[in-house]
mmCIF file of the N, C-alpha and C atoms, coordinates in Angstrom:
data_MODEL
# 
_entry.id   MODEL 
# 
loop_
_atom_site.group_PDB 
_atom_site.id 
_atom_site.type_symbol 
_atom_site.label_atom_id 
_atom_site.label_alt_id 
_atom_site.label_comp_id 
_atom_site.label_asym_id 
_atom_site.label_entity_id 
_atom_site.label_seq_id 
_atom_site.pdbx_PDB_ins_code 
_atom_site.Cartn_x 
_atom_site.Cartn_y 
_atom_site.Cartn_z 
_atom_site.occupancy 
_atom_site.B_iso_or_equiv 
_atom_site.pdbx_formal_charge 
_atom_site.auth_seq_id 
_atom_site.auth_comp_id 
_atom_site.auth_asym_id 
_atom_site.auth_atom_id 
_atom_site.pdbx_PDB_model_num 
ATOM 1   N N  . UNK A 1 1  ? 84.110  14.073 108.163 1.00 0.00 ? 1  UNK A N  1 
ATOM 2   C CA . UNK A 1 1  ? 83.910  15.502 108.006 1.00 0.00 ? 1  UNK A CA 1 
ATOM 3   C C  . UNK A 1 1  ? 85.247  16.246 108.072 1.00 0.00 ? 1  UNK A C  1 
ATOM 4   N N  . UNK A 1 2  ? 85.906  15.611 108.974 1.00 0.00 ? 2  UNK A N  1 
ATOM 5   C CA . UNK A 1 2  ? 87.400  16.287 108.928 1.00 0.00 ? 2  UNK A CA 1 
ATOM 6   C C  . UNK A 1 2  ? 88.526  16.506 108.017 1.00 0.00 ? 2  UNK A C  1 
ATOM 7   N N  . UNK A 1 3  ? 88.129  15.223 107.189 1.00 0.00 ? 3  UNK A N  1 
ATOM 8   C CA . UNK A 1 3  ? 88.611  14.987 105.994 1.00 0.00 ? 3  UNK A CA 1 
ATOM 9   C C  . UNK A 1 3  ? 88.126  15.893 104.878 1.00 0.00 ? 3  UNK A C  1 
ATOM 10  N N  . UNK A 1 4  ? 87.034  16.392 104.490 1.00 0.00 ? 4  UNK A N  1 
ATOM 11  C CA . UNK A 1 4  ? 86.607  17.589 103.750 1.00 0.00 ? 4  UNK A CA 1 
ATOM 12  C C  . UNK A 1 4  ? 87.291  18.745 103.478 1.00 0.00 ? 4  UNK A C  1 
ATOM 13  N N  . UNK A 1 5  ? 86.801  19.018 105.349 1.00 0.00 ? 5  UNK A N  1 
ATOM 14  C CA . UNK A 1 5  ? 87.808  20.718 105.547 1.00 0.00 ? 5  UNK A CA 1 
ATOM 15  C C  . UNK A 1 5  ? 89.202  20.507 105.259 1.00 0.00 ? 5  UNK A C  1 
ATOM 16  N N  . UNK A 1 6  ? 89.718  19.439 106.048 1.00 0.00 ? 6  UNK A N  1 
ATOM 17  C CA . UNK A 1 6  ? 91.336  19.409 105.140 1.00 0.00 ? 6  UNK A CA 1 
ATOM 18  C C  . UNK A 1 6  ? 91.211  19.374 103.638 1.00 0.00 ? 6  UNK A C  1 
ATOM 19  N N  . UNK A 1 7  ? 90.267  18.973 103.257 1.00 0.00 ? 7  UNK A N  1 
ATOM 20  C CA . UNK A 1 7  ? 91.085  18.836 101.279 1.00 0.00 ? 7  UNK A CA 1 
ATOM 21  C C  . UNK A 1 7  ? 90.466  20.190 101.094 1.00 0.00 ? 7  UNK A C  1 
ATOM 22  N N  . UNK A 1 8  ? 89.576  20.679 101.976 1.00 0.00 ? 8  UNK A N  1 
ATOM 23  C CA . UNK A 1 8  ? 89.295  22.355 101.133 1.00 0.00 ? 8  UNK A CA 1 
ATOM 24  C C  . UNK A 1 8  ? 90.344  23.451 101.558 1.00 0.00 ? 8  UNK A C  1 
ATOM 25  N N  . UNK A 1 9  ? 90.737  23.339 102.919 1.00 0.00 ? 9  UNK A N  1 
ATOM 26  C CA . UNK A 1 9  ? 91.897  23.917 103.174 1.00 0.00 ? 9  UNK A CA 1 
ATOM 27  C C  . UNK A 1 9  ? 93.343  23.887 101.908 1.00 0.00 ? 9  UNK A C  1 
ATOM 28  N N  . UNK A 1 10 ? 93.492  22.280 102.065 1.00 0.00 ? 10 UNK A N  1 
ATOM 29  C CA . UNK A 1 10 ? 94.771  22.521 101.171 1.00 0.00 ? 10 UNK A CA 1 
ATOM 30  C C  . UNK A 1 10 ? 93.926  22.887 99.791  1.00 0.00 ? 10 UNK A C  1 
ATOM 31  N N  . UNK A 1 11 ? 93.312  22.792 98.830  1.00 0.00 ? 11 UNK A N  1 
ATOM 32  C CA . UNK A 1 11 ? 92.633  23.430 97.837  1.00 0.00 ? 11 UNK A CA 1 
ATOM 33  C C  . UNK A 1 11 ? 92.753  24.858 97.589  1.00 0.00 ? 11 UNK A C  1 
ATOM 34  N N  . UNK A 1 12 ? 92.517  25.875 99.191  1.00 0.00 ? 12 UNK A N  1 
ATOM 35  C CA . UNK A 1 12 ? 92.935  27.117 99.154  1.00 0.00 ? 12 UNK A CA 1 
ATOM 36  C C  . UNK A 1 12 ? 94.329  27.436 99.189  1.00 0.00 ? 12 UNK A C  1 
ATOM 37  N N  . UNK A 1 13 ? 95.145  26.375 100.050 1.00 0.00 ? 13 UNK A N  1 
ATOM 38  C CA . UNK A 1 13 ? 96.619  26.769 99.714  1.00 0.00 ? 13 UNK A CA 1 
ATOM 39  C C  . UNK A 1 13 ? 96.812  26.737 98.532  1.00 0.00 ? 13 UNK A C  1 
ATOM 40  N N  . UNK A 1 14 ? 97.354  25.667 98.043  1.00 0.00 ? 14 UNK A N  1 
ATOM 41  C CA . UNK A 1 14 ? 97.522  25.535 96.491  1.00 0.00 ? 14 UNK A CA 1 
ATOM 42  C C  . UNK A 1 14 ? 96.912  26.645 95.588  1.00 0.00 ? 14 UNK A C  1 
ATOM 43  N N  . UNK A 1 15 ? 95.412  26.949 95.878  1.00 0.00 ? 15 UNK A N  1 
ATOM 44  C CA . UNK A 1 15 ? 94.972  28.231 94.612  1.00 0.00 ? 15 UNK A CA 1 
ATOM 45  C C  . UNK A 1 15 ? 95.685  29.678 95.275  1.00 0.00 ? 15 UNK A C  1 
ATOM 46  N N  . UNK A 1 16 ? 96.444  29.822 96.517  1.00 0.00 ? 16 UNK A N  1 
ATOM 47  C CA . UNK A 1 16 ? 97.370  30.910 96.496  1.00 0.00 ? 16 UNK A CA 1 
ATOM 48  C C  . UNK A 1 16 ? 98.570  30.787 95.989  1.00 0.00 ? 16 UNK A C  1 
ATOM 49  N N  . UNK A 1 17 ? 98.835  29.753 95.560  1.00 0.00 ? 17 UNK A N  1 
ATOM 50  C CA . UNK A 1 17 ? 100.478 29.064 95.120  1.00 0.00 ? 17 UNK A CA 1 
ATOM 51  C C  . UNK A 1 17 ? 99.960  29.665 93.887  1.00 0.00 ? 17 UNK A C  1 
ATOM 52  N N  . UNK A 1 18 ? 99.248  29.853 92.547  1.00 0.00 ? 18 UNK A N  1 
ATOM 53  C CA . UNK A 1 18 ? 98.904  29.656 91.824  1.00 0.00 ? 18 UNK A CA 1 
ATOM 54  C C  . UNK A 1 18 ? 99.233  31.172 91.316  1.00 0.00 ? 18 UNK A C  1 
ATOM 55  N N  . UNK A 1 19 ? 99.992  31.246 89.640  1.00 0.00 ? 19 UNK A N  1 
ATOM 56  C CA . UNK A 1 19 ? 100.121 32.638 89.079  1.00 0.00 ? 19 UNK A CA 1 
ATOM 57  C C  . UNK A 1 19 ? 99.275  32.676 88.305  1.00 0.00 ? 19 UNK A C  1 
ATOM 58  N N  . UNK A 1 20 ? 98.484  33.886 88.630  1.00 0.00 ? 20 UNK A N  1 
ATOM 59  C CA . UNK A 1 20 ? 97.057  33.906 87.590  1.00 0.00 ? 20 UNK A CA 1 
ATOM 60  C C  . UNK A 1 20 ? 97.633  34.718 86.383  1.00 0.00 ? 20 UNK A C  1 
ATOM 61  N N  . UNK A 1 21 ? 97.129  35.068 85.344  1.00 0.00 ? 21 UNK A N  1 
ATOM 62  C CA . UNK A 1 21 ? 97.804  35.496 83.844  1.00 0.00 ? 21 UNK A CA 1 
ATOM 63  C C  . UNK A 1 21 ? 97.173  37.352 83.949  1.00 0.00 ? 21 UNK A C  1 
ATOM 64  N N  . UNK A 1 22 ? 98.018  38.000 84.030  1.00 0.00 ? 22 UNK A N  1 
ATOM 65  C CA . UNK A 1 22 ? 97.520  39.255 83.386  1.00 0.00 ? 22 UNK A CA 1 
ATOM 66  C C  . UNK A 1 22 ? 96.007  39.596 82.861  1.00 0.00 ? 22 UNK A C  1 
ATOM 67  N N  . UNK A 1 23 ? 95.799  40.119 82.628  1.00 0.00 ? 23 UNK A N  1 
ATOM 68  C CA . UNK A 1 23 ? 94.552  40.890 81.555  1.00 0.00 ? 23 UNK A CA 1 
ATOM 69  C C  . UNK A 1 23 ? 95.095  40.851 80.096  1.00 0.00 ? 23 UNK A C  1 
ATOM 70  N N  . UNK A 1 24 ? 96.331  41.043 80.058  1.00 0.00 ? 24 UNK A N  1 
ATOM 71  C CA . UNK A 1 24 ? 96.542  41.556 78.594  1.00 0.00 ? 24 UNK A CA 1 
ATOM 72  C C  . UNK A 1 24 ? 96.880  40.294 78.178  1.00 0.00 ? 24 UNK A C  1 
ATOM 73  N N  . UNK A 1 25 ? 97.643  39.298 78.955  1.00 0.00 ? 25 UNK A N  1 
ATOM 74  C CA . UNK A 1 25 ? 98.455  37.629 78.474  1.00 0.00 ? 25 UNK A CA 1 
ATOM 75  C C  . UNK A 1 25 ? 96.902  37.447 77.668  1.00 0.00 ? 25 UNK A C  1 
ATOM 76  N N  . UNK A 1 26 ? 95.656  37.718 79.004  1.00 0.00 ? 26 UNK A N  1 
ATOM 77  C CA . UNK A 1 26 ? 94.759  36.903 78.523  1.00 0.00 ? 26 UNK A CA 1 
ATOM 78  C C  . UNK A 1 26 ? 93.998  37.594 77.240  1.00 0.00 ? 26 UNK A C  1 
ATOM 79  N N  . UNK A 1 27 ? 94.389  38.397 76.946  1.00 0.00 ? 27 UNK A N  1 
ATOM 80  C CA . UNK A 1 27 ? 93.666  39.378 75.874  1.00 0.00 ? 27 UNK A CA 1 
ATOM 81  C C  . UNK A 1 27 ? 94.655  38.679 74.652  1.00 0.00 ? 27 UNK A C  1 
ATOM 82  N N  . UNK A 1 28 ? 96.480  38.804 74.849  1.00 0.00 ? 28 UNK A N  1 
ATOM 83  C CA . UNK A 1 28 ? 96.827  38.379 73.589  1.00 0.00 ? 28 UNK A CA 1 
ATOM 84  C C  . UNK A 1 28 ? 96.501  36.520 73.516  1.00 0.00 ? 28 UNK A C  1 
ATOM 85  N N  . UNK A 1 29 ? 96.280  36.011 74.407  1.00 0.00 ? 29 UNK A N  1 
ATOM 86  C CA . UNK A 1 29 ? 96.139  34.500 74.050  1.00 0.00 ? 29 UNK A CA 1 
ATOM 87  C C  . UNK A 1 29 ? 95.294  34.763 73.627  1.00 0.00 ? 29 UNK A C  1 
ATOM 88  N N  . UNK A 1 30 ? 93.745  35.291 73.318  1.00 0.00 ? 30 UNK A N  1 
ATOM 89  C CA . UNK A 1 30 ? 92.232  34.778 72.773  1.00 0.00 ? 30 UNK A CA 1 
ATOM 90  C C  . UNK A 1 30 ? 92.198  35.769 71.320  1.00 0.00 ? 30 UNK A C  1 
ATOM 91  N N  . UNK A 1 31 ? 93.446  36.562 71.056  1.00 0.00 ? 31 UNK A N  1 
ATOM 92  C CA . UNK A 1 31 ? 93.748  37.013 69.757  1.00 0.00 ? 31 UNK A CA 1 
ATOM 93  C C  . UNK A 1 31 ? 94.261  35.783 69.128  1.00 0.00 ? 31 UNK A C  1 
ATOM 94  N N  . UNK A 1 32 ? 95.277  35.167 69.530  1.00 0.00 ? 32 UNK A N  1 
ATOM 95  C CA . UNK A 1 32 ? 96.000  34.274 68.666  1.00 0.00 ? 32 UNK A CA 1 
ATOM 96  C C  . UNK A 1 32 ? 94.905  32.935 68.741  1.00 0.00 ? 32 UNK A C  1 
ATOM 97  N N  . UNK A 1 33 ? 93.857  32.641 69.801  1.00 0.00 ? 33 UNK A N  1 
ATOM 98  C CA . UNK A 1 33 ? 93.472  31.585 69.365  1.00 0.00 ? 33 UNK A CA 1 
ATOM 99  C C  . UNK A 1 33 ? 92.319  31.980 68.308  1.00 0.00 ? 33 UNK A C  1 
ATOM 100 N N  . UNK A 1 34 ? 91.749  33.061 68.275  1.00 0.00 ? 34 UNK A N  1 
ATOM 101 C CA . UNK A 1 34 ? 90.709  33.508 67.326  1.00 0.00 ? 34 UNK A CA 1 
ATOM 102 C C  . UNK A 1 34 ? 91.352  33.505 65.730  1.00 0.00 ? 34 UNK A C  1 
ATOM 103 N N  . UNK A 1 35 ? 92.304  34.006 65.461  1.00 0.00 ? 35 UNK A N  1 
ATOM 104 C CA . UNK A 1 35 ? 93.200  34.109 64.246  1.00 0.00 ? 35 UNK A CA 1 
ATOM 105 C C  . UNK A 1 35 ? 93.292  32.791 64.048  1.00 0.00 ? 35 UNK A C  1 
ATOM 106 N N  . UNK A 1 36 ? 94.004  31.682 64.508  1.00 0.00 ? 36 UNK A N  1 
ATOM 107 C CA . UNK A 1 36 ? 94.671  30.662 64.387  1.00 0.00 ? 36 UNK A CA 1 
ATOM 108 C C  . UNK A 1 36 ? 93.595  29.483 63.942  1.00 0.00 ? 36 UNK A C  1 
ATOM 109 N N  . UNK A 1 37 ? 91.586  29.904 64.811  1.00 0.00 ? 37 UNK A N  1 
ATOM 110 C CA . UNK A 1 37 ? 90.704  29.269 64.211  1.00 0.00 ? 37 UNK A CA 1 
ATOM 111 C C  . UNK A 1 37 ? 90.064  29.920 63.067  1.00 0.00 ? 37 UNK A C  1 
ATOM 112 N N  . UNK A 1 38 ? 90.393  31.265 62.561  1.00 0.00 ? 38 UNK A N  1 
ATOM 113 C CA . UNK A 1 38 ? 89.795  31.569 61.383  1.00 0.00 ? 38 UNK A CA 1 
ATOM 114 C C  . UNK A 1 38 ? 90.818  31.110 59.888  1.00 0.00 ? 38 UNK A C  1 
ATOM 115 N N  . UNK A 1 39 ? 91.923  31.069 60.368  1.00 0.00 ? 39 UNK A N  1 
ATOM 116 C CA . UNK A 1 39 ? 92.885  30.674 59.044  1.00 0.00 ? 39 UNK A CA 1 
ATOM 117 C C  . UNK A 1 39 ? 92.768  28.836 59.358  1.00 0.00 ? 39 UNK A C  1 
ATOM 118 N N  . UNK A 1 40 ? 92.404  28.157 60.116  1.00 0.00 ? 40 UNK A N  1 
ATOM 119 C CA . UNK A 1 40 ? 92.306  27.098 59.995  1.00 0.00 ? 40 UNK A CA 1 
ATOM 120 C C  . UNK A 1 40 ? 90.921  26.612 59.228  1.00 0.00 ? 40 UNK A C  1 
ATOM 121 N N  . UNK A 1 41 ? 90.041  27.622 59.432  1.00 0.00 ? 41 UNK A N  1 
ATOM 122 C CA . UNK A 1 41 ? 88.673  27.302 59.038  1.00 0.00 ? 41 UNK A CA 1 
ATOM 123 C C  . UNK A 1 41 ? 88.594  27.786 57.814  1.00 0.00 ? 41 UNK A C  1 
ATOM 124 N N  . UNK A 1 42 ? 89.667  28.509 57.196  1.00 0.00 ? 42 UNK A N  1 
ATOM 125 C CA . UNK A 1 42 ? 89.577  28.766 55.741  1.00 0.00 ? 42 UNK A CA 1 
ATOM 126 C C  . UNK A 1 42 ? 90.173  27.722 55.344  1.00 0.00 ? 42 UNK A C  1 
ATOM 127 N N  . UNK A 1 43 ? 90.944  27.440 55.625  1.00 0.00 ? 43 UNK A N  1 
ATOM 128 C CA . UNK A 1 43 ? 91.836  26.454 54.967  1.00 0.00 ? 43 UNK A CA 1 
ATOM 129 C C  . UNK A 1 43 ? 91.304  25.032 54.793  1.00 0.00 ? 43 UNK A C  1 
ATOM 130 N N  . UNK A 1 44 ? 90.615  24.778 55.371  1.00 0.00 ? 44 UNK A N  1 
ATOM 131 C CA . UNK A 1 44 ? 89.242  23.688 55.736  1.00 0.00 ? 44 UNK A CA 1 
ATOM 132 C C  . UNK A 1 44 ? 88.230  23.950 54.419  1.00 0.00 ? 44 UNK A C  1 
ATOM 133 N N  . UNK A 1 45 ? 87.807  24.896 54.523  1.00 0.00 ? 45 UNK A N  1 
ATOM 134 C CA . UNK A 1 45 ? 86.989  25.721 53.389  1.00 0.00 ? 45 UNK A CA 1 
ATOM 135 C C  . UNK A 1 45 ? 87.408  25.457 52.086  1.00 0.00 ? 45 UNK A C  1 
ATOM 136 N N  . UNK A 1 46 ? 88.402  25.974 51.831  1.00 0.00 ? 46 UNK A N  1 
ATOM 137 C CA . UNK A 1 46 ? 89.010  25.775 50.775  1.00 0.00 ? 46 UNK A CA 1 
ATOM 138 C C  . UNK A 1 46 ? 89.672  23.945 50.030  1.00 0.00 ? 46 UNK A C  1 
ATOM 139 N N  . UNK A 1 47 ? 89.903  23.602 50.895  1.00 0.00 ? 47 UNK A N  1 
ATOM 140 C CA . UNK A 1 47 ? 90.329  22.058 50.741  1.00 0.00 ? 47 UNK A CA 1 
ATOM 141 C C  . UNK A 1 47 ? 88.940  21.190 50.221  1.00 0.00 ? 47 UNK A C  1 
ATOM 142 N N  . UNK A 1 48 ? 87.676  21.615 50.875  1.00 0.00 ? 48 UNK A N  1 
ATOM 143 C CA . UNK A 1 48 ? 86.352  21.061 50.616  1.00 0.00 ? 48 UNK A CA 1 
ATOM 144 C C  . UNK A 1 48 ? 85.922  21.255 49.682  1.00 0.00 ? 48 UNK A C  1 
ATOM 145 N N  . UNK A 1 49 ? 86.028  22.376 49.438  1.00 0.00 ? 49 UNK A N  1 
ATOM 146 C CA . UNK A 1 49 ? 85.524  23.058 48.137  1.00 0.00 ? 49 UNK A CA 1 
ATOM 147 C C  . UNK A 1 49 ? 85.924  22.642 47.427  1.00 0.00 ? 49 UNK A C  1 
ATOM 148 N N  . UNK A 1 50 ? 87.853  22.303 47.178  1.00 0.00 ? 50 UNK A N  1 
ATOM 149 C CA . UNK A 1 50 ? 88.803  21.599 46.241  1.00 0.00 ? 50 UNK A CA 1 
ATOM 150 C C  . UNK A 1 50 ? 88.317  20.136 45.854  1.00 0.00 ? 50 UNK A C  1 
ATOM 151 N N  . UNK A 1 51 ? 87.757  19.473 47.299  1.00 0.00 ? 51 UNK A N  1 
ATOM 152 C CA . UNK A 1 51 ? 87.825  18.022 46.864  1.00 0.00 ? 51 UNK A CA 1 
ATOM 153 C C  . UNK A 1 51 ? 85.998  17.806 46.165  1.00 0.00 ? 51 UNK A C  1 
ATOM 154 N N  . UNK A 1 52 ? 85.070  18.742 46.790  1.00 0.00 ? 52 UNK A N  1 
ATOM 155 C CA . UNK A 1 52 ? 83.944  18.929 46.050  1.00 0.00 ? 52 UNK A CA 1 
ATOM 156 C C  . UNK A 1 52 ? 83.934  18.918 44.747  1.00 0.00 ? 52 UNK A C  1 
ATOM 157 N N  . UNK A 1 53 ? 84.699  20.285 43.895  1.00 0.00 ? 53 UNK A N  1 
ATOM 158 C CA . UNK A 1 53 ? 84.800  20.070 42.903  1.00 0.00 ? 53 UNK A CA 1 
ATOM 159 C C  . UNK A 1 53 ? 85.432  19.040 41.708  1.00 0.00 ? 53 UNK A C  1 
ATOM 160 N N  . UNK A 1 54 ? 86.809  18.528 42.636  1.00 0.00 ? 54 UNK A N  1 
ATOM 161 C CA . UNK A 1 54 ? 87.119  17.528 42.234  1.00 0.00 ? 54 UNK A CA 1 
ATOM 162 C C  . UNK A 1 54 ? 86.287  16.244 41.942  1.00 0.00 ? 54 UNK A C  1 
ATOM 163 N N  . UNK A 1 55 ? 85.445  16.024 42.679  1.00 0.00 ? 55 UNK A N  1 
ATOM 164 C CA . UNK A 1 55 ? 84.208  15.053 42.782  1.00 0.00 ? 55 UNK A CA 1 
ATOM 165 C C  . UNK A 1 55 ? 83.255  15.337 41.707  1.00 0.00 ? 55 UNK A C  1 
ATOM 166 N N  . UNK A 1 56 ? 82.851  16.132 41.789  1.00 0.00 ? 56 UNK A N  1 
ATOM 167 C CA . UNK A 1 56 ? 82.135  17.089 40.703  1.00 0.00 ? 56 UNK A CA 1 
ATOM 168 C C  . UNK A 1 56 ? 82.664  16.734 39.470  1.00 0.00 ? 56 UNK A C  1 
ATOM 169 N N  . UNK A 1 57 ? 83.396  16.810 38.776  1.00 0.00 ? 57 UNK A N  1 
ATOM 170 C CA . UNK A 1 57 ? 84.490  16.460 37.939  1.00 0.00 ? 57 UNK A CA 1 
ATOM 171 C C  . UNK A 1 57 ? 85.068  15.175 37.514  1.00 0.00 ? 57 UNK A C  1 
ATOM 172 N N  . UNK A 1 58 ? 84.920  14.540 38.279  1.00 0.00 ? 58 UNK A N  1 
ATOM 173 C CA . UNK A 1 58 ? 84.884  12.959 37.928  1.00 0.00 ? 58 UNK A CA 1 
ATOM 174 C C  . UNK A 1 58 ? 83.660  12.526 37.990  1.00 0.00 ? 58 UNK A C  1 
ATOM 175 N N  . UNK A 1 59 ? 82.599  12.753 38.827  1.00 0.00 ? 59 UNK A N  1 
ATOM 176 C CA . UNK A 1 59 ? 81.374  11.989 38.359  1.00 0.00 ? 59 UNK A CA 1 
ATOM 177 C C  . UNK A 1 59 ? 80.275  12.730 37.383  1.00 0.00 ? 59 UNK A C  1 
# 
């Protein structure tokens, strides 16, 4: 049992060691990951479509 409270103790040290991110860090990180999955998902889009038709086209 003693062993517990120590690993929850140090658990709370460590999460005060810890720099939590702004509001805004976290506002511009989930801009750039939202952008970064919509131009990836076009680009996906578009490549499918390319090799679809390509397929299309030979058979």
């Amino acid at each position: 049992m003693g062993k517990m409270v120590r690993f929850f103790k140090e658990c709370g040290a460590e999460l005060r060691k810890v720099v939590w991110p702004t509001r805004s860090d976290v506002v511009s990180s989930v801009k750039v990951v939202l952008v970064s999955t919509v131009i990836i998902a076009v680009i996906l889009g578009l490549l499918d479509l390319l090799f679809v038709t390509g397929m299309n086209l030979i058979f």
